[in-house]
N, C-alpha and C positions, 0 to 999 in steps of 0.2 A: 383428050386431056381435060383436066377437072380445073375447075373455076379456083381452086383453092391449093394452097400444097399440101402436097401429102404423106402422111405418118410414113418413114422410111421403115420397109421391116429386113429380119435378117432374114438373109439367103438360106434355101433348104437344101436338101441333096435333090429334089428334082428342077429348082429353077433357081444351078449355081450360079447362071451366066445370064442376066437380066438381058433380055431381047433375042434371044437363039431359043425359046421354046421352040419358034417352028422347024429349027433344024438338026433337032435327035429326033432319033425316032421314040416311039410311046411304045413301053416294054406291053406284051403279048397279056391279053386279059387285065391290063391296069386298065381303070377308068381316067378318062382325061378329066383333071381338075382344071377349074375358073384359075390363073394364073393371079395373083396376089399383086394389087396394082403397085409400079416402082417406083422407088423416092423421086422426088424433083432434082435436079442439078442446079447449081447454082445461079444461073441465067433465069432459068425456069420461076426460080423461088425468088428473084428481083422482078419478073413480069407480074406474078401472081399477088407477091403485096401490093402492089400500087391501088388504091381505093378507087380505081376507074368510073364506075359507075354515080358513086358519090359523087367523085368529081367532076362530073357532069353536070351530076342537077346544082352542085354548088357554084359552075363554070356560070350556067344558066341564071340563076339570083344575084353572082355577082357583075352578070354586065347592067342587069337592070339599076343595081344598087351604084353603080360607074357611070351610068346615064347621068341620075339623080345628080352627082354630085358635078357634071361637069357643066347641066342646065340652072342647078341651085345654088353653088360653091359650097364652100368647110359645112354652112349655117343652113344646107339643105334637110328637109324635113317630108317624112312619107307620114301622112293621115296623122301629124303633129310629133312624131319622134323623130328624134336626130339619125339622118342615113347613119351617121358611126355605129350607135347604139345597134340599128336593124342589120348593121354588116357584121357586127361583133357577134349577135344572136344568129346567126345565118352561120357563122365559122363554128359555134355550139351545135349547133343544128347537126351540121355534116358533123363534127369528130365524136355527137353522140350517135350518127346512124350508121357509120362504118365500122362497128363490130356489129350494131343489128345486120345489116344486108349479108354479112359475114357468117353468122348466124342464119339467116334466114336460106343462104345458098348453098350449105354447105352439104355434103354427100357422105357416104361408107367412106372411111379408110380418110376423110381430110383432116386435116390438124388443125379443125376451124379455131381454137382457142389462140394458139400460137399464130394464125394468120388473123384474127382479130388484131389482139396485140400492136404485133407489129405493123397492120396497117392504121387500127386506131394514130398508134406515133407517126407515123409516113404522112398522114392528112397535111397538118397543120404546114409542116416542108411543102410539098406540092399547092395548097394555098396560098403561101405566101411566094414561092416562085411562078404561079399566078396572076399575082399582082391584086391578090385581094383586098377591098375596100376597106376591110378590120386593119390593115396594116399601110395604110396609106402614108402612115406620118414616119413609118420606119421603113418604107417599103426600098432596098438597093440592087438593082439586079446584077451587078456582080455579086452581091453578097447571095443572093434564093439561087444562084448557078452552082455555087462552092458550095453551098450548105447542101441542096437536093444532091448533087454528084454522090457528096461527102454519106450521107445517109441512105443513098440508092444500092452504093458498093458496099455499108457495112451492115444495109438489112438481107442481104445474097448470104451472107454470114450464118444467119440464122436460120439453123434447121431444126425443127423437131425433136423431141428425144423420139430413139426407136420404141418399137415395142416388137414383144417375141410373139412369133406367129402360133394361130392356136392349134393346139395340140388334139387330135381325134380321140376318143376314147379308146380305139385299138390299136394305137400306136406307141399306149403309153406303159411303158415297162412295167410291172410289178414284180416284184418277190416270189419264188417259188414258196409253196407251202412246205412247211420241216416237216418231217415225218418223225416218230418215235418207234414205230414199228413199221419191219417190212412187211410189206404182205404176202401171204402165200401162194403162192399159184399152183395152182391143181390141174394142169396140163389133161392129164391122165387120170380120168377115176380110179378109185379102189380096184384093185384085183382080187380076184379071187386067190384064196390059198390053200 
């Protein structure tokens, strides 16, 4: 399974039924083709947005930034700046690196723009039902329960546009050439008379 969702394509006549490749048989002298990886489902594409790993290293800066302000209070200060100020740049921090990481992990066949995206927007929800130090003055956890739920079930929503799988050079129709004259066939050479 890939780190990212992925591009849904349309079904061909030999893999009309996504996961029963192993169970037709492979017609006599065809070569077995690499099977075209299958869209996510809906489940699939709520696990796969989530910014997990971002949200680590910003789990990680924000308890140190939650240390700070429970040993300094409101008027706590790291190397002379206000912890708000370094919790606010820390919340920039992750929601500018979660389409890089997005980017940077992305493989054949994933929809990394559209999983950028939508997890770039999924951050800041997941931060804030966190309990991140940027949002300490707003911070309700009934409210980051309703909102993450609310935003977890309608980014499952969002799929990809498809794309049409690519076409072989010998599979692709053309045009008979027109003729203007028939030609003659001479089966038979000349006889003698």
């Amino acid at each position: 399974m890939s780190r990212l969702v992925r591009v849904p394509r349309q079904a061909t006549d030999d893999l009309a039924i996504a996961g029963r490749e192993d169970m037709r048989p492979h017609r006599l002298g065809a070569e077995a083709q690499p099977a075209a990886p299958d869209a996510d489902n809906y489940l699939e594409r709520i696990a796969k947005y989530v910014p997990g790993e971002v949200l680590a290293f910003f789990v990680f800066i924000n308890v140190i930034l939650e240390q700070a302000v429970k040993t300094g209070g409101k008027a706590a200060a790291m190397a002379g700046v206000p912890v708000s100020t370094v919790a606010l740049c820390a919340l920039l921090v992750g929601l500018v690196l979660t389409p890089l990481f997005v980017w940077y992990v992305r493989e054949e066949g994933d929809a990394w723009v559209t999983n950028a995206c939508v997890s770039a927007a999924a951050f800041p929800f997941w931060a804030y039902a966190l309990g991140a130090v940027a949002f300490n003055d707003y911070w309700d956890g009934n409210l980051a329960a309703i909102m993450l739920a609310t935003f977890t079930v309608v980014s499952g929503l969002i799929s990809p546009p498809r794309t049409e799988p690519p076409q072989s050079i010998d599979k692709k129709a053309s045009p008979p050439p027109t003729r203007t004259e028939r030609p003659h066939l001479d089966l038979i050479g000349p006889t003698p008379a």
